[in-house]
N, C-alpha and C positions, 0 to 999 in steps of 0.2 A: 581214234577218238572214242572215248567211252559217254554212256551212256549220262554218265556225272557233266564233263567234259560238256555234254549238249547243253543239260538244261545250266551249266554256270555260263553260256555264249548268247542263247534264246531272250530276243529281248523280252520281258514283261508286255510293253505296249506302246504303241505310238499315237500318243493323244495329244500334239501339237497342232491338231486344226482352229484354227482362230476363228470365233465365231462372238457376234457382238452380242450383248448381253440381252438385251430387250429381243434382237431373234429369239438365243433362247429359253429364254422365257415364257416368247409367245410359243413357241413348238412344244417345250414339255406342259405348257397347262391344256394344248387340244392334246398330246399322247393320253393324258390320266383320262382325261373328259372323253376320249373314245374307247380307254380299258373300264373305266367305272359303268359306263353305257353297255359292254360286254358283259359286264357279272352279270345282270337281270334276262340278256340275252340268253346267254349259258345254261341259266336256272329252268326259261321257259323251254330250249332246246331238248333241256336233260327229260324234263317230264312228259312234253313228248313222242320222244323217241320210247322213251321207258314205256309209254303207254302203246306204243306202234310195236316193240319187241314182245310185250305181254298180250298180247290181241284184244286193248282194250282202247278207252279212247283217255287223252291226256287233255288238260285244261281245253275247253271249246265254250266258256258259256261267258266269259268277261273279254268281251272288244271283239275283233273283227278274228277265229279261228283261236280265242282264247287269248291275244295276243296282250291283254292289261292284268292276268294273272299275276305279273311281278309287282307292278304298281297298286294291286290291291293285297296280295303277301304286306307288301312293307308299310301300310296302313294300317292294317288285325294287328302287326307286329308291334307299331306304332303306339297304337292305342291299349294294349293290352297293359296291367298292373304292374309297378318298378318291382319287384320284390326283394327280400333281402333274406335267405333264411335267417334263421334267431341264433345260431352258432355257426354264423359264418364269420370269420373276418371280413371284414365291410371292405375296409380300403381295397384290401388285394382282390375282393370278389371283384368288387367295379374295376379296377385296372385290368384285372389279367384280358379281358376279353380286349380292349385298349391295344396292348402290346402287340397281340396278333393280327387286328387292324392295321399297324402302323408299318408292321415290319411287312407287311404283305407289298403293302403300297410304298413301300422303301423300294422293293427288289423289282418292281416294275420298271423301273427308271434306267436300267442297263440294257431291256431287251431293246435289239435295234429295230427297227420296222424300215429302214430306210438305209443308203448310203447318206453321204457329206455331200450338201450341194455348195456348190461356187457360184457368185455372181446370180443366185437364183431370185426371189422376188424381190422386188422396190432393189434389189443390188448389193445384195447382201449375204453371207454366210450362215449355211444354218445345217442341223441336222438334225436324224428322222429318227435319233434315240435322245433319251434324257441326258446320260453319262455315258464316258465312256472313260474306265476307271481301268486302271493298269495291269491289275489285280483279276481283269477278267470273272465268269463265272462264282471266282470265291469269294466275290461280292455277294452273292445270291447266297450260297451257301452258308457263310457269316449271320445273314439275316436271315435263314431259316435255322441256326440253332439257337439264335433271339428268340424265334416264335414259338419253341419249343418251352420255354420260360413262361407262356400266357396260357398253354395246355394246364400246365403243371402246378401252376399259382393257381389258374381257376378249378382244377379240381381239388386241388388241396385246401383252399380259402371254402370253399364251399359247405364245409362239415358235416360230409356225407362219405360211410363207405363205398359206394360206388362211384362218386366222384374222384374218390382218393384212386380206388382201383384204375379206373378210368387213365388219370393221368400216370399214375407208375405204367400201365402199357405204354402210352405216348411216348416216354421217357426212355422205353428200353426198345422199342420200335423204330423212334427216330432216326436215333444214335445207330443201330443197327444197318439199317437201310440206306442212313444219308453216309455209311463210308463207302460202301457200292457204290452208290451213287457217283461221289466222287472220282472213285476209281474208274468207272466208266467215261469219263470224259478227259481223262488222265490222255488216251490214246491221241485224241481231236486233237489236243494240247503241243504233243509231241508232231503229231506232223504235219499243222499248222507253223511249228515254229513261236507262237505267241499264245500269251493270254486275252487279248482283247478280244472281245467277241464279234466287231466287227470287222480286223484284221481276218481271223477266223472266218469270217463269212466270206470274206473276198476270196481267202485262198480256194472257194467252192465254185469259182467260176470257170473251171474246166468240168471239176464232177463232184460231185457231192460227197461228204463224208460219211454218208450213211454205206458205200459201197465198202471202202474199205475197212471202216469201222464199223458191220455189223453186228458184232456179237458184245460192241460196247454198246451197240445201240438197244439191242434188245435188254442188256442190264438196267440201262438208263429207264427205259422202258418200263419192266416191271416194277425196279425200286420207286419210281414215280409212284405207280400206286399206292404202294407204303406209305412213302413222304407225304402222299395228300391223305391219309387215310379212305383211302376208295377200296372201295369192292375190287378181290375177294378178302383186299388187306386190311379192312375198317374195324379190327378186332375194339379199337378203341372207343369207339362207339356201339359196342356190340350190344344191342337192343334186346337179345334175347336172355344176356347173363348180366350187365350192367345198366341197362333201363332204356341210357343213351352215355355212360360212359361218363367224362369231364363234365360234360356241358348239361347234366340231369338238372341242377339247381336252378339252370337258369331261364329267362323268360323274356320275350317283350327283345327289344333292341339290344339288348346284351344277348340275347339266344343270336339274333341278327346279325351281330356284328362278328362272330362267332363263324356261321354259314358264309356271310360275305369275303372272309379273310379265306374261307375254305377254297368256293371257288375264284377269287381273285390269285391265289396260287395253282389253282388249276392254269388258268390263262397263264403265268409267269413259265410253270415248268414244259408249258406248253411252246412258249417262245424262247425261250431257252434249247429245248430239242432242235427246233424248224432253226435256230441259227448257228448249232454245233453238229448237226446232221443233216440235216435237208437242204442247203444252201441259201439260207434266212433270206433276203429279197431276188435273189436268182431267180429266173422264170421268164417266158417269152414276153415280146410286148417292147412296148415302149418303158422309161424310166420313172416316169409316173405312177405308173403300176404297181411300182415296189412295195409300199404299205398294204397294196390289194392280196399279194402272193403272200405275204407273212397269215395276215388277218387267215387266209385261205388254209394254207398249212396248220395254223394252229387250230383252227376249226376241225382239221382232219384227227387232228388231235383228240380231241374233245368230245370226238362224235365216239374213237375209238375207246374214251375213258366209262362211255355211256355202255357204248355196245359190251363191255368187259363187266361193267357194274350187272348189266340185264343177263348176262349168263351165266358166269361160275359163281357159283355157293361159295360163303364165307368160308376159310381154313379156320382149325383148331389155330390155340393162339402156340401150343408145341411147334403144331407146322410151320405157322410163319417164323418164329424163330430161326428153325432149326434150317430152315430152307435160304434166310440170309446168312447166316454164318456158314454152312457147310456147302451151300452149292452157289450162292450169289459172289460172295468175297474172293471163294477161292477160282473163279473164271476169271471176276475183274482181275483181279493181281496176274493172273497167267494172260491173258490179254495186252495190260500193260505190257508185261516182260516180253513178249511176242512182238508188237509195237515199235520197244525200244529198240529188241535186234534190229530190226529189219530199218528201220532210221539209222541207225550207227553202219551196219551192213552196206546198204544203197547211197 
């Protein structure tokens, strides 16, 4: 049996659970309503911690430990001037920030927070993710080289050399890091058996995939950085040679919407890891809990996205290059191929 021979037998996914329409309905509008309730979360978390890593103090003067900081950001934000530079292209300036919005909150909709329940409230079928699409994770992937499209329009639309700059990194950054990326979970894929991601999650119910796929896991790992433009990787917004990179032009709700799509994919790649490595709602406890353990792992996530932001110095933009193409890529791929043996092998 070769390694071809597997993935032509490997089904795609098994998304035949019946589930009545108004269940899901009611389930994916609390998922958004408790990931959109995260972004602000997130925001307050980052700064912080940032402020507890730096030995200083982080928002403390709006609400009970600083805790209305977010809700007064999005106000100044709110209120602040539409502006429009004088040689921008209009249309594409106001869309592009749009696109990265949309496509953020598209890729939310696959991560599982839950299994499939049966007979569960008023007698009915429901589950604890939006979709569950055949196509697995390349769902996610799909829609983040869409949002790739709203970097790239808004610094281009913008009529600024550094916005232009801005986005040509975006561009070659991206693209760069999201094939590691991919390649990195190529491994889960293969001895999972399936693409679905919460097939995938079941098969974690003896031991998580973070054991034997650890050197996928740490790829995943780093090129997430990249993918979100986070520290040490945020050359894109490099503030010391591009001002702020793409988004210099902009202001007001469109700078907003901008940030929010950022960290709303913090959260995505975050639950995305916790259900292709850490056994997505796996964890002690009764069944109910499930949503509590993902929510928890992804947090662990995000705390580690902090702690990596507060320590290492941004790379030259050589380095980060040169460090996906020659030392990122060529693990993934030897990973895979190491993977495959030992699946066709065993």
């Amino acid at each position: 049996m070769t390694a071809l021979d597997f993935w032509m037998i490997a089904p795609l996914a098994e998304v035949g659970f019946e589930v009545s329409v108004w269940a899901q309905v009611i389930v994916s509008v609390i998922i958004f309503a408790v990931v959109l309730q995260l972004v602000p979360i997130v925001l307050l978390m980052e700064r912080k911690l940032l402020g507890r890593f730096q030995g200083r103090y982080g928002p403390n003067r709006v609400g009970l430990f600083g805790a209305m900081q977010p809700l007064v950001d999005i106000v100044k934000l709110a209120s602040k001037e539409d502006f429009v530079p004088r040689n921008a292209a209009t249309a594409i300036f106001i869309i592009a920030p749009v696109i990265s919005l949309v496509t953020a909150v598209a890729t939310i909709a696959i991560v599982p927070f839950g299994n499939t329940v049966e007979d569960g409230l008023f007698g009915a079928n429901y589950t604890l993710y939006g979709i569950d699409v055949s196509i697995g994770f390349l769902y996610a992937f799909a829609f983040g080289s869409m949002a790739f499209y709203g970097l790239m329009l808004g610094g281009w639309a913008s009529g600024s050399k550094y916005s232009f700059l801005g986005s040509m990194r975006s561009a070659a950054q991206l693209i760069s890091y999201e094939l590691a990326a991919g390649l990195s979970l190529v491994g889960v894929v293969m001895m999972a058996g399936t693409l679905s991601l919460t097939e995938i999650v079941n098969k974690q119910d003896q031991m998580w995939f973070i054991v034997p796929q650890f050197v996928g896991f740490l790829i995943f790992l780093v090129a997430s950085f990249a993918e979100l433009n986070r520290a040490p990787f945020d050359l894109v917004e490099a503030d010391a040679e591009l001002v702020a990179g793409y988004q210099t032009e902009y202001g007001g709700m469109r700078f907003a919407s901008f940030m929010m799509a950022e960290y709303m994919n913090m959260v995505v790649f975050a639950g995305i890891a916790t259900a292709m490595f850490l056994g997505g709602w796996h964890g002690p406890g009764p069944g109910w809990l499930d949503p509590v353990w993902v929510i928890v792992k992804m947090f662990a996530f995000i705390t580690l996205f902090v702690w990596i932001r507060a320590t290492l110095p941004r790379l030259r933009y050589d380095q980060l290059m040169s460090f996906g193409w020659k030392i990122l890529v060529p693990i993934a791929v030897l990973n895979v191929l190491v993977t495959a043996t030992l699946v066709v092998a065993l």
